[in-house]
Structure formats: structure tokens, C-alpha cells
C-alpha positions, 0 to 999 in steps of 0.5 A, a space after each residue: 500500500 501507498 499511504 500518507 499520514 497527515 499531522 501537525 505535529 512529527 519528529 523531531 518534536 517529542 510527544 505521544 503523536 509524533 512518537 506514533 507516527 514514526 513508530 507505525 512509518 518504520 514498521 509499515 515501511 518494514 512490512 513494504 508498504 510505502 508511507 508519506 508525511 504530510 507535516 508543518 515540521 520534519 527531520 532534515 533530509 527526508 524526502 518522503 515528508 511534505 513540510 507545509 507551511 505553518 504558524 506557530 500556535 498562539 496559545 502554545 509557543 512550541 507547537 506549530 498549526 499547519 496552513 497548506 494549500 491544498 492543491 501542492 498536497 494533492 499534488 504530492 498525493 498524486 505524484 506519489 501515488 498514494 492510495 489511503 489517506 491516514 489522518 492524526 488531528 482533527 484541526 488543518 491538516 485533518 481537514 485538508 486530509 479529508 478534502 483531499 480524501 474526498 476529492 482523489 476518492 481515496 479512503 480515510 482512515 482518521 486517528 482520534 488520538 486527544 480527548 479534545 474536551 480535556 484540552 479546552 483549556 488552551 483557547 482562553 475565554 471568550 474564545 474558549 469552545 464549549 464541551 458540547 461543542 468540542 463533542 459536536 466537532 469530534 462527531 462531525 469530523 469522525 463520521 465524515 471518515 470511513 473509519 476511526 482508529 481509537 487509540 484504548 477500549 475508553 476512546 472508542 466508547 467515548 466517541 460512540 457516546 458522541 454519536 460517530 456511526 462509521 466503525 471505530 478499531 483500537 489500534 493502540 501505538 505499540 513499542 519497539 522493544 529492541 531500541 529500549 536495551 542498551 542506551 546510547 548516553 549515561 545520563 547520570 555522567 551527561 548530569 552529574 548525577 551520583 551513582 549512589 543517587 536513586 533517578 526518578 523520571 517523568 516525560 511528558 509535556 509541562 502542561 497543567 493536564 499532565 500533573 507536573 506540579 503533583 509530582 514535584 509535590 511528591 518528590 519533595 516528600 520522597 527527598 526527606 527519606 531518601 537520596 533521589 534525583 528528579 529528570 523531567 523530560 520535555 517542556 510546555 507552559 508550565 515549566 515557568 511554574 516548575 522552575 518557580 516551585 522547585 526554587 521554593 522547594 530548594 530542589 534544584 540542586 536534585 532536579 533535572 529540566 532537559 527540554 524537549 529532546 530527540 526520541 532517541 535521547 528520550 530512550 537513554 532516560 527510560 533505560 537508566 532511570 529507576 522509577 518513572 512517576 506519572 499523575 496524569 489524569 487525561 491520557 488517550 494510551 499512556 505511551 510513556 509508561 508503556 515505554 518505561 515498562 520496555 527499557 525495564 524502568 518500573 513505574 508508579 501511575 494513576 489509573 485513570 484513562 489510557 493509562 488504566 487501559 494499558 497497564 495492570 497492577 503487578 506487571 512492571 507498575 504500581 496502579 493507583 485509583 486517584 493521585 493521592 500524595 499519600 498512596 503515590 508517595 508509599 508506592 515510590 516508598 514501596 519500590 525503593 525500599 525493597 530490592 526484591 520487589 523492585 527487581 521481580 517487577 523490572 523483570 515482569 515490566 519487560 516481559 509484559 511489553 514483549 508478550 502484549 505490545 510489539 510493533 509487529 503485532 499492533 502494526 498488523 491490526 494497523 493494515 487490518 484497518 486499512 484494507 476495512 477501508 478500502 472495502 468500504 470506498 468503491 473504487 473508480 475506473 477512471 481517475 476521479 475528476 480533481 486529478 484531470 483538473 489538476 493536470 490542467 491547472 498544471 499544463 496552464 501553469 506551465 504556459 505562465 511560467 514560459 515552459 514548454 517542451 520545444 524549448 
């Protein structure tokens, strides 16, 4: 198959979405397929990637809204062609995914990797959409696809509750087991971090939904018993916050803000990490702690959303029902006082990975979504009437421009 995926968020940038594009491109790839980006960013050299025009988005700084014309994606498409249209948001290239979909006569498969109600916060009043509004989009958006692709069970049932009527799949993004054994980089020398010193780790974005400040609550109480260091892996609005409370807390000799870094620097902070800590509330899948549980890192989590969809308390993590600072405090307590405990449960996280979430195996349900797709598009047997116009519009572009092929 020929497939393009449209977002506006992809490598290098480091978050959920962009993790799964690339993951699910390179297995695909694996498997002989070929896979196009269509994306306002993208890694240098990569001639499979259409970079489209962007702005950077006003109400968070270091994301980018794509504005591309329609007619050079189409363009693209038909240069290359591809025979599925695979969506990752809802917002720009979503909807230039779907007209282009609609215009080529090509199924369109769509994503819906973000619970769009949680994130309402970001648009400030007075502009900021209602929740009965943010559902009435998802419906739209959703049933205008030939098929949905939910990330976790909860989604799927939380988009059915909307009213979206076209068949919804879980695919959930799987992991890439053999790139979480050795790292590349010491992160405790990159740092200068003690070797005595036990590494407590988040990734994520610095944003109020992911619980950021919670955790550094928690940590200031682990720091009075133990010897601990704090990583926090990536960046967002709230980091101005962080840097202000981890001052108040006298913590920045035992704190470490990276930014937003290269997934491949991520993986290096999985493997040499001790304990990942993670409160959010709002995950689709909860891909970090998956990949912590890949490099072997156990992990302290609340079950709540994709997070509880994806982990089962015992194998590799300790599961609480709300984040409490008691219980999540006791449960960093738990793995840090018993080696025993802690090592059963490295070894349970690796083998719970490899047995439920590898690439190969979720990639195949992947391609599964895909040819549902196909059946349900009907194929035409000439090409659909924007390509035709297309070539005219280019033929007349030729003649503006001064081509022609006596010269």
C-alpha cells in the first residue's frame, strides 16, 4: 500500500503523536508498504515528508498549526501515488486530509488520538469552545471518515457516546522493544548525577493536564527519606511554574529540566532511570509508561484513562485509583525500599511489553484497518475528476511560467 499520514505535529518534536507516527512509518515501511508525511515540521533530509507551511500556535509557543494549500498536497498525493489517506488531528491538516480524501476518492482512515474536551483549556475565554461543542466537532469530523482508529477500549466508547456511526478499531501505538536495551548516553555522567543517587523520571509535556506540579509535590516528600534525583523530560507552559516551585522547594540542586529532546535521547532516560512517576489524569494510551515498562524502568501511575487501559497492577507498575500524595508517595516508598520487589517487577515490566505490545503485532491490526477501508470506498475506473483538473491547472501553469517542451 501507498499511504500518507497527515499531522501537525512529527519528529523531531517529542510527544505521544509524533512518537506514533514514526513508530507505525518504520514498521509499515518494514512490512513494504510505502508511507508519506504530510507535516508543518520534519527531520532534515527526508524526502518522503511534505513540510507545509505553518504558524506557530498562539496559545502554545512550541507547537506549530499547519496552513497548506491544498492543491501542492494533492499534488504530492498524486505524484506519489498514494492510495489511503491516514489522518492524526482533527484541526488543518485533518481537514485538508479529508478534502483531499474526498476529492482523489481515496479512503480515510482518521486517528482520534486527544480527548479534545480535556484540552479546552488552551483557547482562553471568550474564545474558549464549549464541551458540547468540542463533542459536536469530534462527531462531525469522525463520521465524515470511513473509519476511526481509537487509540484504548475508553476512546472508542467515548466517541460512540458522541454519536460517530462509521466503525471505530483500537489500534493502540505499540513499542519497539529492541531500541529500549542498551542506551546510547549515561545520563547520570551527561548530569552529574551520583551513582549512589536513586533517578526518578517523568516525560511528558509541562502542561497543567499532565500533573507536573503533583509530582514535584511528591518528590519533595520522597527527598526527606531518601537520596533521589528528579529528570523531567520535555517542556510546555508550565515549566515557568516548575522552575518557580522547585526554587521554593530548594530542589534544584536534585532536579533535572532537559527540554524537549530527540526520541532517541528520550530512550537513554527510560533505560537508566529507576522509577518513572506519572499523575496524569487525561491520557488517550499512556505511551510513556508503556515505554518505561520496555527499557525495564518500573513505574508508579494513576489509573485513570489510557493509562488504566494499558497497564495492570503487578506487571512492571504500581496502579493507583486517584493521585493521592499519600498512596503515590508509599508506592515510590514501596519500590525503593525493597530490592526484591523492585527487581521481580523490572523483570515482569519487560516481559509484559514483549508478550502484549510489539510493533509487529499492533502494526498488523494497523493494515487490518486499512484494507476495512478500502472495502468500504468503491473504487473508480477512471481517475476521479480533481486529478484531470489538476493536470490542467498544471499544463496552464506551465504556459505562465514560459515552459514548454520545444524549448
Amino acid at each position: 500500500m501507498r499511504i500518507a499520514m497527515f499531522s501537525d505535529t512529527y519528529l523531531p518534536q517529542v510527544n505521544g503523536v509524533a512518537t506514533s507516527i514514526h513508530l507505525f512509518r518504520r514498521e509499515l515501511e518494514r512490512l513494504g508498504h510505502e508511507v508519506y508525511v504530510v507535516a508543518p515540521v520534519s527531520p532534515p533530509g527526508d524526502d518522503k515528508v511534505l513540510v507545509v507551511p505553518g504558524v506557530t500556535f498562539a496559545f502554545e509557543k512550541q507547537h506549530r498549526i499547519a496552513l497548506p494549500n491544498l492543491l501542492t498536497i494533492v499534488e504530492f498525493l498524486e505524484e506519489n501515488r498514494v492510495e489511503l489517506i491516514h489522518s492524526h488531528d482533527p484541526f488543518s491538516l485533518g481537514f485538508r486530509a479529508m478534502r483531499a480524501a474526498k476529492l482523489m476518492g481515496l479512503p480515510h482512515v482518521h486517528t482520534y488520538h486527544t480527548l479534545l474536551v480535556k484540552y479546552r483549556h488552551y483557547i482562553p475565554p471568550p474564545l474558549t469552545p464549549t464541551e458540547a461543542a468540542v463533542k459536536a466537532f469530534s462527531r462531525w469530523f469522525c463520521n465524515n471518515c470511513h473509519v476511526v482508529i481509537a487509540p484504548t477500549e475508553a476512546i472508542r466508547e467515548e466517541l460512540t457516546a458522541y454519536g460517530v456511526n462509521v466503525p471505530i478499531d483500537v489500534v493502540p501505538t505499540g513499542i519497539d522493544v529492541e531500541n529500549f536495551k542498551i542506551p546510547k548516553t549515561d545520563i547520570r555522567v551527561k548530569h552529574g548525577i551520583p551513582e549512589s543517587r536513586k533517578i526518578l523520571l517523568f516525560v511528558g509535556r509541562l502542561a497543567k493536564e499532565k500533573n507536573v506540579l503533583f509530582i514535584l509535590d511528591v518528590f519533595r516528600e520522597i527527598t526527606k527519606e531518601f537520596d533521589v534525583h528528579l529528570v523531567l523530560v520535555g517542556d510546555g507552559p508550565l515549566r515557568g511554574d516548575i522552575e518557580d516551585r522547585i526554587k521554593k522547594y530548594k530542589l534544584h540542586e536534585r532536579t533535572t529540566l532537559t527540554g524537549y529532546l530527540k526520541r532517541e535521547e528520550v530512550i537513554d532516560y527510560y533505560i537508566c532511570s529507576d522509577l518513572f512517576i506519572f499523575a496524569s489524569v487525561t491520557e488517550t494510551q499512556g505511551l510513556v509508561v508503556l515505554e518505561s515498562l520496555a527499557a525495564g524502568t518500573p513505574v508508579v501511575a494513576v489509573a485513570k484513562a489510557g493509562v488504566a487501559d494499558v497497564l495492570v497492577d503487578g506487571q512492571g507498575c504500581i496502579l493507583l485509583k486517584e493521585p493521592n500524595m499519600k498512596a503515590f508517595v508509599q508506592a515510590v516508598k514501596d519500590f525503593l525500599t525493597s530490592p526484591g520487589f523492585y527487581e521481580e517487577q523490572k523483570k515482569k515490566a519487560r516481559e509484559y511489553i514483549e508478550r502484549n505490545w510489539s510493533m509487529r503485532a499492533v502494526t498488523k491490526k494497523l493494515v487490518a484497518v486499512y484494507r476495512k477501508a478500502f472495502d468500504l470506498v468503491p473504487r473508480p475506473e477512471t481517475p476521479p475528476m480533481f486529478s484531470r483538473l489538476g493536470q490542467f491547472a498544471e499544463s496552464l501553469l506551465k504556459v505562465f511560467r514560459g515552459d514548454s517542451d520545444e524549448a
